[in-house]
VEXVEX-805467 format. One line per field, with one value per residue (C-alpha): x, y, z; chain. Coordinates in Angstrom, 1 decimal. Example, Ala and Ser with C-alpha at 12.3 -4.5 7.8 and 13.67 -1.06 7.14 Angstrom:
<atoms>
u: c(12.3 13.7)
v: c(-4.5 -1.1)
w: c(7.8 7.1)
kette: c(A A)
</atoms>
This chain:
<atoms>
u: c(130.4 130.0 127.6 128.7 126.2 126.4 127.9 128.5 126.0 124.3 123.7 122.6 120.2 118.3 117.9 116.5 114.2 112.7 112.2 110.4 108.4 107.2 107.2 105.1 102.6 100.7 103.6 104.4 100.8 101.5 105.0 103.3 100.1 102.4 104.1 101.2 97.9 95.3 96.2 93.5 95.3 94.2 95.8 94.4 94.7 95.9 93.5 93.3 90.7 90.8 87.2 87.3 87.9 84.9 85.3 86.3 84.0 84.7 86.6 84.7 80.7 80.4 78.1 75.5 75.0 74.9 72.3 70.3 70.1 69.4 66.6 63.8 64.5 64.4 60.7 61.6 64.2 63.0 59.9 62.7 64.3 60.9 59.5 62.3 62.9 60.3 59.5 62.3 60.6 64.1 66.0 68.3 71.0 71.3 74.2 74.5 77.8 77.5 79.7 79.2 81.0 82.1 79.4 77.1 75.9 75.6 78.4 77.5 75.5 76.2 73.7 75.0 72.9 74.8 71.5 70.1 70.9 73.2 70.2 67.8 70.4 70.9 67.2 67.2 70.3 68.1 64.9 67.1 68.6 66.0 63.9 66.8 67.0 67.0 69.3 71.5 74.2 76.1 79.1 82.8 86.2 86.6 84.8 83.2 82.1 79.7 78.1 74.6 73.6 70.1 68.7 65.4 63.8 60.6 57.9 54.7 53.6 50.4 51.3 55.6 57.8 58.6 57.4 57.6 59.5 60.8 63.9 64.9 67.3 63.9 61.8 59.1)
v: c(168.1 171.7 173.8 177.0 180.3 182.8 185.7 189.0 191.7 190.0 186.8 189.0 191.0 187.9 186.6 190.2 190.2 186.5 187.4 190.9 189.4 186.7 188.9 191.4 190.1 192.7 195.2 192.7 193.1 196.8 196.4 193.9 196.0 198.9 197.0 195.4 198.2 195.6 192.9 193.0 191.1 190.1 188.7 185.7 182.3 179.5 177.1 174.2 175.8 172.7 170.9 167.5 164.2 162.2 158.4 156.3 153.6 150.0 148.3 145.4 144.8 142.5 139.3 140.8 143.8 141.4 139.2 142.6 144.0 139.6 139.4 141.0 138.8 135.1 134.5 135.2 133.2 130.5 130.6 130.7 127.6 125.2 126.5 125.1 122.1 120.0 116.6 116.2 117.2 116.4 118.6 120.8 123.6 126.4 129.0 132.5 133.8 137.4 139.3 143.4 146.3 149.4 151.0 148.8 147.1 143.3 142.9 139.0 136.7 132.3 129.9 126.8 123.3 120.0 118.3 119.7 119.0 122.2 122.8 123.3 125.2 127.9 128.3 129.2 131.6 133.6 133.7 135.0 137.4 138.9 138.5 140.5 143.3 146.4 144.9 147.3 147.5 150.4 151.4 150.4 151.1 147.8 144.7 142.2 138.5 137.0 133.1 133.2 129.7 128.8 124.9 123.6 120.3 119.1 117.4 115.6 115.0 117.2 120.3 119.6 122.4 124.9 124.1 126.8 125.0 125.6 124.1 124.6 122.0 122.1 121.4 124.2)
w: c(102.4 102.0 100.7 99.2 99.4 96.8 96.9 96.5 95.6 92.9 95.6 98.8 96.1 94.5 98.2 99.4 96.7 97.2 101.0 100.0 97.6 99.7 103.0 101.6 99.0 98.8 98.0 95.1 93.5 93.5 92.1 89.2 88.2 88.4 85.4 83.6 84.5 82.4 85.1 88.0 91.3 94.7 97.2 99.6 100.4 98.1 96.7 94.1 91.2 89.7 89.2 91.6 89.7 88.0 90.4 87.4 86.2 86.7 84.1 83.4 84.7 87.4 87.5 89.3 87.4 84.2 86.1 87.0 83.1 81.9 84.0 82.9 80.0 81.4 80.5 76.9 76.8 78.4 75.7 73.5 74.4 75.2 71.8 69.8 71.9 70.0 71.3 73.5 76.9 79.6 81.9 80.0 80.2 78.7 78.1 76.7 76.4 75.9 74.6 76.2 74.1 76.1 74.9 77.1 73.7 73.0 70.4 70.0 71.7 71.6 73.1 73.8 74.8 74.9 74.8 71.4 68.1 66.4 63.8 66.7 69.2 66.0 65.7 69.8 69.4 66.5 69.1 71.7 69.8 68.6 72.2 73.5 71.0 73.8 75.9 77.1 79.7 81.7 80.0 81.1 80.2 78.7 76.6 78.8 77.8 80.6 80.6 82.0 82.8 82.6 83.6 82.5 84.2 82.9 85.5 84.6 88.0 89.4 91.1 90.1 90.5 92.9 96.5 99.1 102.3 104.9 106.5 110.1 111.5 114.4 112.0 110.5)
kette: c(A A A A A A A A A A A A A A A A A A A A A A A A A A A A A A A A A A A A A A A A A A A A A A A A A A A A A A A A A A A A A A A A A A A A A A A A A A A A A A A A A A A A A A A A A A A A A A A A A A A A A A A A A A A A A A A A A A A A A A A A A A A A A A A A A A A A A A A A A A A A A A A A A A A A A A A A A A A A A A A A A A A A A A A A A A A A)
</atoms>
């Protein structure tokens, strides 16, 4: 394959002036604010003006920073849920299925419980709701919907529930 080269005058002229231009830069600033005697130039070293790129935010939250925000929340909702439970003192579970705008706002919140009647569950989802007002969460690019699972057991023996222990496979 060949490659063919201009020319002629016109050629040997437009190669002359590319290799002046570039050879001597600041002969080229004279030549241009010769033209144009408004245009202030100054010659030095090449840099990108741009401003450096914002890190872009996560698209969706991530279950720990849903845990984090839900938190502070638990004893209301947990006075929520034993308020409105009634008579029927038994272990229990709990879901909230949140549903996060963008924004970082709670777009709409369901409470599920197998164990209570629907009547009673709806009563729960209102308290919540209204317990959980001020939630708010960062913002992302995109909608999240998180499940935060909450369990219940009820005890009636003297000093039932949490324990501090200790296990050691050598004993504590």
């Amino acid at each position: 394959m060949r490659i063919k080269v201009l020319s002629g005058s016109a050629g040997s002229l437009l190669v002359l002036g590319v290799v002046a231009v570039l050879g001597a830069p600041a002969q080229a600033d004279r030549r241009v604010a010769a033209a144009n005697p408004g245009a202030a130039l100054t010659t030095g070293e090449l840099r990108i003006t741009s401003a450096p790129r914002a890190p872009r935010t996560p698209a969706f939250l991530d279950a720990r920073q849903v845990a984090a925000e839900v938190r502070p929340y638990a004893p209301e909702i947990e006075r929520c849920y034993l308020d409105h439970l009634g008579d029927v003192r038994r272990a229990g579970r709990l879901d909230l299925t949140f549903v996060i705008g963008r924004d970082g706002h709670v777009v709409s919140l369901a409470a599920a419980a197998a164990d209570l009647p629907s009547r009673t569950a709806h009563r729960v989802e209102s308290c919540i709701r209204d317990a959980i007002d001020a939630l708010h969460f960062p913002a992302r690019r995109n909608d999240t919907t998180a499940v935060v699972p909450y369990y219940f057991q009820h005890t009636d023996a003297p000093g039932g529930g949490p324990q501090l222990s200790c296990w050691n496979p050598n004993g504590c």
